[in-house]
SEFIGU-369043 format. One record per residue (C-alpha): residue number from 1; residue in three letters; x negated, y, z. Coordinates in steps of 0.2 Angstrom, whole numbers, plus 5000, padded with zeros to 4 digits. Example, Ala and Ser with C-alpha at 12.3 -4.5 7.8 and 13.67 -1.06 7.14 Angstrom:
[1 ALA [4938 4978 5039]]
[2 SER [4932 4995 5036]]
***
This chain:
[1 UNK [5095 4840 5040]]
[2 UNK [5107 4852 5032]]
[3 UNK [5103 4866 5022]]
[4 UNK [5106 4880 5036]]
[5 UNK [5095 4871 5047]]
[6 UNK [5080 4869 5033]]
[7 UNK [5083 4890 5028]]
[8 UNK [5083 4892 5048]]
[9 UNK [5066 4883 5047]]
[10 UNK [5057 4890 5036]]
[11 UNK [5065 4909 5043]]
[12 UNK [5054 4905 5058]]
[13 UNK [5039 4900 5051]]
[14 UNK [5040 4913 5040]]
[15 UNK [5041 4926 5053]]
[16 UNK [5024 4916 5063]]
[17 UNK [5014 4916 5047]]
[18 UNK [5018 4936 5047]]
[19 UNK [5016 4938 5063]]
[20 UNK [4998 4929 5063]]
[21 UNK [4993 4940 5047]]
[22 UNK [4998 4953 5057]]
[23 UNK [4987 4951 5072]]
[24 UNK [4971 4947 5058]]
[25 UNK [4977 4966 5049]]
[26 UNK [4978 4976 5064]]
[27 UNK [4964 4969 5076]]
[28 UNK [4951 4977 5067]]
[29 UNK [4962 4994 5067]]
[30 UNK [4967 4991 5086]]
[31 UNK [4946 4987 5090]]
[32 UNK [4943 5003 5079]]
[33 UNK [4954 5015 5091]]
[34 UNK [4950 5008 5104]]
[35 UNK [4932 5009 5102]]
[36 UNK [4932 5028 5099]]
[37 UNK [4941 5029 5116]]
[38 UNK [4930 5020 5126]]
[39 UNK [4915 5026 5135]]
[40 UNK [4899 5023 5131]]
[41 UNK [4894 5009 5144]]
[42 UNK [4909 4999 5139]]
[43 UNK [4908 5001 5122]]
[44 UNK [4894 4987 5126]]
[45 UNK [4901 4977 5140]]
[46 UNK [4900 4959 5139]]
[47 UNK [4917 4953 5139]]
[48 UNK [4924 4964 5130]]
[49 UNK [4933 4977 5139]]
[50 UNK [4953 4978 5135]]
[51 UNK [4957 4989 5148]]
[52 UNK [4947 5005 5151]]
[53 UNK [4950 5023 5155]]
[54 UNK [4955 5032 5138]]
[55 UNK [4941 5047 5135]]
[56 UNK [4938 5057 5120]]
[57 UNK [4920 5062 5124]]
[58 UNK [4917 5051 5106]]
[59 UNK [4926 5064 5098]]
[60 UNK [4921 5080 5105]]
[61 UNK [4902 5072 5104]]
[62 UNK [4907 5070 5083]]
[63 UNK [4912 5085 5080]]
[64 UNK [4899 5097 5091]]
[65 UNK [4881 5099 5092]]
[66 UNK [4874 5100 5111]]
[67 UNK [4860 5105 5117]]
[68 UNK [4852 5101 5136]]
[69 UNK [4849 5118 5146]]
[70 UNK [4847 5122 5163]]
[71 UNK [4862 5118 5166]]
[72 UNK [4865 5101 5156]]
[73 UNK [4870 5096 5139]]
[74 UNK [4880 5112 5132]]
[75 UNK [4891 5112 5114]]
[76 UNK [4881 5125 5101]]
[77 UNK [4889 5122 5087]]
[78 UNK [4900 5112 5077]]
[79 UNK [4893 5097 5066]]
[80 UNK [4893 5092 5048]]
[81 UNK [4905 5080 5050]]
[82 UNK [4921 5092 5047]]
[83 UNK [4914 5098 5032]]
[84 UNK [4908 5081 5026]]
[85 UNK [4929 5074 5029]]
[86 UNK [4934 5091 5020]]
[87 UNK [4922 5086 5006]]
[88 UNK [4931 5068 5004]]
[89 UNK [4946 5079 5006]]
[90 UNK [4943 5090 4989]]
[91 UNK [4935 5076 4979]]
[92 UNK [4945 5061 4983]]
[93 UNK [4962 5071 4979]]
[94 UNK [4955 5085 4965]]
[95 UNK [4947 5066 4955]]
[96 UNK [4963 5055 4960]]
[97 UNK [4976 5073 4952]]
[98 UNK [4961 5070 4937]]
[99 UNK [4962 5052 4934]]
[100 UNK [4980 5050 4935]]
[101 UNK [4985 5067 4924]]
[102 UNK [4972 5059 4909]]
[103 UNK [4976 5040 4913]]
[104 UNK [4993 5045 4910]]
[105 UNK [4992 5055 4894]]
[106 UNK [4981 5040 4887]]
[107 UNK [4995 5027 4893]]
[108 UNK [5007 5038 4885]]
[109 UNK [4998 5036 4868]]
[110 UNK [4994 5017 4868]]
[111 UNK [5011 5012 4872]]
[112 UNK [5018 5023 4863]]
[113 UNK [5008 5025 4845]]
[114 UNK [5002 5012 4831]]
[115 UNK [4983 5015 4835]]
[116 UNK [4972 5004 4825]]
[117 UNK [4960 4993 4836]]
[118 UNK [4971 4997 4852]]
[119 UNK [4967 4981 4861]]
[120 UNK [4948 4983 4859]]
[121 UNK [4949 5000 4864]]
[122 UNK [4959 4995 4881]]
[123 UNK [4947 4980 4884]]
[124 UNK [4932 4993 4881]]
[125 UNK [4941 5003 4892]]
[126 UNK [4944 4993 4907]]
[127 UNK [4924 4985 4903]]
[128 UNK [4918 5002 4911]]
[129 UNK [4926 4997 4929]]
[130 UNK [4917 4978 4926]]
[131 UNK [4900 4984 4931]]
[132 UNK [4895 4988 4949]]
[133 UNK [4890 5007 4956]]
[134 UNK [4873 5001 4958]]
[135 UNK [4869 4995 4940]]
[136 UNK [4875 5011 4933]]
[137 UNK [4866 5023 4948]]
[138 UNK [4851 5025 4943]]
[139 UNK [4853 5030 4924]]
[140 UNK [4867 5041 4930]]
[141 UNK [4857 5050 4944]]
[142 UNK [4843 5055 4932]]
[143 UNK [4856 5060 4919]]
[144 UNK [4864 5071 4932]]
[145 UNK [4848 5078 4940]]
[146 UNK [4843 5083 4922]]
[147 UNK [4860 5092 4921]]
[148 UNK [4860 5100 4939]]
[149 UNK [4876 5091 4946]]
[150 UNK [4867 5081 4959]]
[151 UNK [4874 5086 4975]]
[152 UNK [4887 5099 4967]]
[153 UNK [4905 5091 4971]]
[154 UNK [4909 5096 4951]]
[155 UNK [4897 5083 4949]]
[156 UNK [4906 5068 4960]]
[157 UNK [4924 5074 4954]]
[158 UNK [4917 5071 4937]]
[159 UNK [4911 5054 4942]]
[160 UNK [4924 5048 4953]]
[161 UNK [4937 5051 4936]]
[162 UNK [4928 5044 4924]]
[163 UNK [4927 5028 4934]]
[164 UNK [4946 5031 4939]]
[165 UNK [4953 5036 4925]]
[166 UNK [4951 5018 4915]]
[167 UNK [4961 5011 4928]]
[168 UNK [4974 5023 4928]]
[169 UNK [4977 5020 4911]]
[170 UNK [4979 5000 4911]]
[171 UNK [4988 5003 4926]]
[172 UNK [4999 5018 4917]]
[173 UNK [5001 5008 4899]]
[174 UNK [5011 4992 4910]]
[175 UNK [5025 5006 4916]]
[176 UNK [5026 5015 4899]]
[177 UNK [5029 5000 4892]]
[178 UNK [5046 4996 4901]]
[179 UNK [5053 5014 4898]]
[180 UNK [5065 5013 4883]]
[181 UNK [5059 5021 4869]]
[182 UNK [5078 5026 4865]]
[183 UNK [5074 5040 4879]]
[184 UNK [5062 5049 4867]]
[185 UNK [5072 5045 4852]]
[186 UNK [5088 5052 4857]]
[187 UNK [5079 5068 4863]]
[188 UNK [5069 5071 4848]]
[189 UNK [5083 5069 4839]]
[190 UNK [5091 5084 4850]]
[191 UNK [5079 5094 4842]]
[192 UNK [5064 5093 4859]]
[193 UNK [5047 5089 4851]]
[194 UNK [5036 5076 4856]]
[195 UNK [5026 5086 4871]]
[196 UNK [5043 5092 4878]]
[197 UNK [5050 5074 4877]]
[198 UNK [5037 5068 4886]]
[199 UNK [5037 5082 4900]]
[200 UNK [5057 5081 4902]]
[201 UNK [5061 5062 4899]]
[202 UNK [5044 5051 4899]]
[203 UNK [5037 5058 4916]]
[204 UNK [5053 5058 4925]]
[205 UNK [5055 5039 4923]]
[206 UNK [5037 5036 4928]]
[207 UNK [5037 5044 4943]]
[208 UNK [5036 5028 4952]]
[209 UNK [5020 5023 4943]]
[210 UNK [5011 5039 4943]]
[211 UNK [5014 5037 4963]]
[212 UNK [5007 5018 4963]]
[213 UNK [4994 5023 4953]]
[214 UNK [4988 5039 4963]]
[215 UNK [4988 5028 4978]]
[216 UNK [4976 5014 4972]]
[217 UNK [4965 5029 4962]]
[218 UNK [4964 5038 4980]]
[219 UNK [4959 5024 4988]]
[220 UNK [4946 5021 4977]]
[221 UNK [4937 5038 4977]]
[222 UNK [4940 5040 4996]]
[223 UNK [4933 5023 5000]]
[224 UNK [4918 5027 4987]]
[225 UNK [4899 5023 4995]]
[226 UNK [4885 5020 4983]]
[227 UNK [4888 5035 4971]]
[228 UNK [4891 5048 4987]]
[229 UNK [4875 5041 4994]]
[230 UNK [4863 5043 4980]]
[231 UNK [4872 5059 4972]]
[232 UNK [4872 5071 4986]]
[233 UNK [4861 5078 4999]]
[234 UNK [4869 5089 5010]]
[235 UNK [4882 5101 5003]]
[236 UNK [4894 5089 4995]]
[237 UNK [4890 5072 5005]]
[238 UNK [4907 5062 5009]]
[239 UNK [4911 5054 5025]]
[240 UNK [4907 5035 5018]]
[241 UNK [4886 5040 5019]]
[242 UNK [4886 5049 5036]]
[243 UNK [4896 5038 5046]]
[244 UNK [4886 5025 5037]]
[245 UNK [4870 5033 5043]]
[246 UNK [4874 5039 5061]]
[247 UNK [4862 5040 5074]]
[248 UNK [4859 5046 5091]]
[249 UNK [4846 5049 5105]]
[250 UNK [4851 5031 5110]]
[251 UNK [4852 5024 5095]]
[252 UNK [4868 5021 5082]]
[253 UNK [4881 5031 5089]]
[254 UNK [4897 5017 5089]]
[255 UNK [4908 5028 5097]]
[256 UNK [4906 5042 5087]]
[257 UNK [4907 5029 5072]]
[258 UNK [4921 5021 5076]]
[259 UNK [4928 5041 5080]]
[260 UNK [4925 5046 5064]]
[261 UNK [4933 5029 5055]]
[262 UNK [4946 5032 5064]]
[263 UNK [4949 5051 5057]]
[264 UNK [4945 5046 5042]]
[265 UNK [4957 5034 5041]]
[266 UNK [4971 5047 5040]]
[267 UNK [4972 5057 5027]]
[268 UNK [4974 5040 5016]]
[269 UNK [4988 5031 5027]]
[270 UNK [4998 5049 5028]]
[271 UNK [4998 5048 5009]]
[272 UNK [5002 5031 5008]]
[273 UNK [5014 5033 5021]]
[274 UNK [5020 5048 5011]]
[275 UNK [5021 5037 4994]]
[276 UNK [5028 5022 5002]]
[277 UNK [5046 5021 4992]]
[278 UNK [5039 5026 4976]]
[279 UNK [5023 5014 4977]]
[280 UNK [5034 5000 4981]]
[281 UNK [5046 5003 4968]]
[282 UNK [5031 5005 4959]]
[283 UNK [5021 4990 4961]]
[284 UNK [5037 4980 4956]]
[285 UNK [5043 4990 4942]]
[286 UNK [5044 4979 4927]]
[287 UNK [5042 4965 4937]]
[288 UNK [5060 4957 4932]]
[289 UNK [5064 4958 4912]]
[290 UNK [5081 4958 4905]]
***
């Protein structure tokens, strides 16, 4: 066998092993939309419906309140539910802007400055993302009920950057750590101080990081459970704890559930989709060394 045959090869099987990772990625996603589409009697029909008549009673019945009148079940209201995703919303991106902002002044400063100790203060800095939400939950929750931030969205941003911003700065340090220091050098020495260096040379280069960076931080907060179920009530709940908790008159609502997973989806794969050269760009960045 020559060596065009065996590249030919292994092209194909390549493209099956995608191709199969694929289908495994996006069933769940397709099951998802479809689901939320679907109406209530076949969300549970046994086999498993593929083709049904599209309906988007799920969403209407997620986003409105009804009550039954005279006349039959009539929409009073709106539901939590927007308000909840518009909470994710303010928290996941005001946090992630948090995170990244103080991750990368930090990385800045350890790749950058002899600090003494600065491997144990970066192991004792990424130690604080070891332990699970639920070990740290309780201690936390009575620390913030003594301080008033329980159900305030101050108090999840606060929380949500803490445990972000640790990562953002190992992650941050990596990409500071392949931009020349000549850069700085040769601006300070046209007379820019250190800040302005930074701002005008430093950032510039790191663009694709920050963007890699904000991505996985996002992620995180937007994705967060146990803290947004034990912190908040009712004013600043996310969307993770009342999808998680949704019920109806007939029990768990799945269409409604499966509406609002796919809403919430959204915001989250725009800005990935939005991010997508840079977080490339960034994930590989430094990856090849001179």
């Amino acid at each position: 066998m020559n060596r065009k045959s065996r590249e030919k090869i292994f092209h194909i099987v390549a493209l099956v092993v995608i191709a199969i990772a694929l289908v495994f990625y996006l069933i769940p996603i397709y099951w998802i939309i479809a689901t939320s589409l679907k109406p209530y009697k076949d969300i549970f029909a046994m086999p498993p419906k593929f083709f049904f008549k599209p309906t988007i009673d799920n969403y209407v019945g997620l986003m409105t309140i009804r009550a039954m009148t005279s006349e039959g079940a009539k929409i009073v209201g709106s539901s939590a539910y927007p308000k909840q995703l518009l909470n994710s919303v303010i928290i996941g991106f005001v946090s992630t802007t948090l995170a990244v902002g103080l991750g990368t002044i930090s990385a800045y400063a350890f790749s950058r400055f002899e600090i003494k100790g600065k491997g144990d203060m970066m192991f004792f800095i990424l130690s604080t993302r070891m332990l699970p939400p639920v070990v740290v939950v309780i201690p936390l929750f009575l620390m913030y009920r003594v301080l008033g931030l329980i159900d305030t969205h101050f108090g999840l941003i606060l929380l949500y950057t803490t445990f972000n911003v640790s990562f953002a700065t190992w992650l941050m340090k990596g990409f500071m750590d392949e931009i020349p220091k000549e850069y700085e050098e040769a601006a300070l020495v046209d007379g820019y101080s250190r800040f302005e260096a930074f701002i005008k040379v430093v950032l510039p280069q790191a663009v694709t990081g920050i963007a890699a960076t904000a991505v996985f931080c996002l992620i995180t907060a937007w994705n967060e459970f146990a803290f947004a179920m034990i912190m908040t009530r009712h004013k600043a709940i996310t969307a993770p704890p009342s999808l998680a908790s949704r019920m109806g008159s007939s029990g768990v609502e799945w269409g409604q559930i499966a509406a609002g997973t796919f809403i919430f989806l959204l915001p989250v794969v725009v800005f990935t989709f939005i991010m997508r050269k840079h977080l490339l760009r960034g994930v590989t960045f430094g990856a090849i060394k001179k």
